[in-house]
C-alpha positions in Angstrom: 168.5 145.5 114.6 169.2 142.4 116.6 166.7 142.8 118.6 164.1 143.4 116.2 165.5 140.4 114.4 164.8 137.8 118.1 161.9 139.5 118.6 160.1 138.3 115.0 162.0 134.9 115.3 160.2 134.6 119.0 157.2 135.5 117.3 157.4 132.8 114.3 158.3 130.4 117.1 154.9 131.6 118.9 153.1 131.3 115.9 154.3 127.8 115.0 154.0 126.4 118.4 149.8 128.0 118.8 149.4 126.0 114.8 151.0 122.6 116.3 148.4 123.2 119.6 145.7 124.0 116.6 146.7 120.8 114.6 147.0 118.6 118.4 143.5 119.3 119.3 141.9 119.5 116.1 143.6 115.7 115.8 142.6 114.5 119.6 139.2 116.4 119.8 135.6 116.1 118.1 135.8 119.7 117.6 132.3 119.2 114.8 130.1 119.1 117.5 127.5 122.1 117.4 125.7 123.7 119.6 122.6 124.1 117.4 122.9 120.1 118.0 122.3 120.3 121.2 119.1 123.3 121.0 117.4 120.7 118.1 117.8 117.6 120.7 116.5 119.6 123.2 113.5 120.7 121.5 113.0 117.6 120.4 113.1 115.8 124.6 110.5 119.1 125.4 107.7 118.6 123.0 108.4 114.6 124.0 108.3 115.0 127.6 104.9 117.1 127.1 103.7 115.2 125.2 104.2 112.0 127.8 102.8 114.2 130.7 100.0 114.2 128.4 99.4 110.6 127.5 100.1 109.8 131.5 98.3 112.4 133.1 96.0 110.2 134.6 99.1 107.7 135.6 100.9 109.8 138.5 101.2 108.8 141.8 98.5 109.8 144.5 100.6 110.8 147.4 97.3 111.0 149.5 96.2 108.0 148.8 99.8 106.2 148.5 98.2 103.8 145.7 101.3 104.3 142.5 99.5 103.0 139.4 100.8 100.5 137.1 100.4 101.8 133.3 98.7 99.6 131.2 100.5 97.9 127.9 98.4 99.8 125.5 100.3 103.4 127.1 103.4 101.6 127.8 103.6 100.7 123.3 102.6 104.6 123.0 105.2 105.8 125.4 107.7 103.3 123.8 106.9 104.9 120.4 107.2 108.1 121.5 110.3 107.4 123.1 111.6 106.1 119.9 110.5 109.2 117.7 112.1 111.2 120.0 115.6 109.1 119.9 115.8 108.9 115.7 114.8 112.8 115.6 117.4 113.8 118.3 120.0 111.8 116.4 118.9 113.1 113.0 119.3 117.1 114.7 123.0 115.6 116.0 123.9 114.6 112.5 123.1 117.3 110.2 124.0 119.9 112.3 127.6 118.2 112.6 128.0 117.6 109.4 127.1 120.8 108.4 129.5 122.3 110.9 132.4 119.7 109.6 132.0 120.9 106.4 131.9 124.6 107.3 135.5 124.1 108.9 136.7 121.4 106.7 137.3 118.8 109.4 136.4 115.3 108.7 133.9 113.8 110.9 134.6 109.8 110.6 138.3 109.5 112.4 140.2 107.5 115.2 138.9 110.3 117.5 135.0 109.8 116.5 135.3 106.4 117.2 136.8 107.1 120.4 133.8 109.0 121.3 131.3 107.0 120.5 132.8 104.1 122.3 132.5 106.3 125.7 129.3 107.2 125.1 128.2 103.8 124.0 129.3 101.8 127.1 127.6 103.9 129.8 124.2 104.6 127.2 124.5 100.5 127.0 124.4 99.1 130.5 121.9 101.8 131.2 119.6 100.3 128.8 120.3 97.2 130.0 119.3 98.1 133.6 116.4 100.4 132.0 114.9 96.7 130.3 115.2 95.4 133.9 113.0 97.9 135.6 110.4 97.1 133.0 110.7 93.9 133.7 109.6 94.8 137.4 107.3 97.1 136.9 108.9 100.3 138.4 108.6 102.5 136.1 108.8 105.8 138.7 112.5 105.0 138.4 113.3 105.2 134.6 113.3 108.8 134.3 115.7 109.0 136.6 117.5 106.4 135.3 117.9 107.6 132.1 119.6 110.9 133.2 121.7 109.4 135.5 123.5 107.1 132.4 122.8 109.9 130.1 124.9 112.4 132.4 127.6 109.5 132.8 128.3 109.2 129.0 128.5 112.8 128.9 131.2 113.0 131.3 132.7 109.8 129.7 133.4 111.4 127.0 134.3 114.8 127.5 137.8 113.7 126.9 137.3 113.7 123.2 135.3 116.7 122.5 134.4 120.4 124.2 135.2 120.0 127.8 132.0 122.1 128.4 130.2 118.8 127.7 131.1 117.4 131.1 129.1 120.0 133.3 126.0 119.1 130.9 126.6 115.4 132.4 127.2 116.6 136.1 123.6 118.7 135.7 121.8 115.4 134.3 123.3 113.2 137.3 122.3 116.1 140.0 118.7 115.8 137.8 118.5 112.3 137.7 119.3 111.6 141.0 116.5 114.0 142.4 114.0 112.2 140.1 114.7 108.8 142.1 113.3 110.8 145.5 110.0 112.0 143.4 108.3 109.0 142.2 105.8 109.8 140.0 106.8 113.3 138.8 110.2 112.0 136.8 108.5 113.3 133.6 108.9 116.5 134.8 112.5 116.2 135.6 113.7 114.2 132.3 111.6 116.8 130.3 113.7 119.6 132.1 117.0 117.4 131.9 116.5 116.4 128.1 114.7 119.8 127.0 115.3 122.7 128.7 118.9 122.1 129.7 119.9 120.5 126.5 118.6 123.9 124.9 120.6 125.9 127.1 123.5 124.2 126.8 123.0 124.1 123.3 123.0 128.4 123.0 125.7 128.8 125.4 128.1 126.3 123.1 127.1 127.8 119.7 128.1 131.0 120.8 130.9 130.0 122.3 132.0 128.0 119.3 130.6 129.4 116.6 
């Protein structure tokens, strides 16, 4: 009878402790992340990096000829607006899906812990921007794409502290990505459209039905 009687005591004591781990994380981590988030951004960054191979098919670099063209300012506005399309309808996906999943679990999505998050991804997204305005300034666009997943994969890993730690090997992929652009000048489309599309949506799957 004794023991019986330690054993469910060990076992309340086991139960309590995994709730206090539940109650820790769910307090320290952005646990209303989804993984359908992730597949809508990423089907969002395919049809836009399709759609720029499109627009700049006539704007790669000849590697015969060695002659890299300059894009003109009318296709630099269109790729600009693209760009920014693509940007308000990733974040849109982001937000509903995260909301939805928030409310689905009952966790609430504005806390110290958001605002953690969005700090670390803020910082890198900023100074990449910063240094993204620069090589517009100079003309080099062949190095943007790259750019772009290189920062991009840096927030990740920023902030993998505050949410799924699955998130960081989605940043270490766009760094590998972005920093194999930077040696292919001319075909980074093709590598931010895989970084931003196709990895995003695999990511994506792989998290929802992990964390579903």
């Amino acid at each position: 009878l004794c023991v019986s009687k330690q054993i469910m005591m060990d076992q309340k004591i086991s139960d309590d402790l995994a709730h206090i781990r539940s109650m820790m994380e769910r307090s320290s981590r952005f646990l209303s992340l989804s993984g359908l988030s992730g597949v809508g951004a990423g089907v969002v960054g395919l049809m836009t990096g399709c759609m720029a191979m499109y627009l700049t098919k006539n704007y790669f670099v000849d590697y015969n000829l060695y002659q890299p063209k300059v894009y003109q300012s009318d296709m630099l506005f269109k790729l600009i607006v693209l760009g920014t399309v693509a940007l308000l309808l990733a974040i849109f996906c982001g937000c509903y899906f995260t909301v939805r999943k928030s409310k689905k679990l009952a966790l609430q999505i504005w806390t110290a812990t958001t605002k953690k998050i969005l700090v670390q991804l803020a910082i890198p997204l900023a100074v990449g921007g910063i240094f993204v305005l620069a090589l517009l300034q100079y003309n080099l666009y062949g190095l943007i794409a790259g750019t772009t997943l290189i920062f991009y994969g840096l927030a990740l890993v920023n902030a993998e502290k505050y949410t799924y730690s699955d998130i960081k090997y989605l940043g270490f992929l766009e760094i590998i990505l972005g920093c194999l652009s930077l040696f292919f000048i001319g075909k980074g489309l093709i590598f931010w459209t895989i970084g931003f599309g196709i990895l995003h949506i695999v990511y994506g799957i792989i998290l929802y039905r992990k964390y579903k």
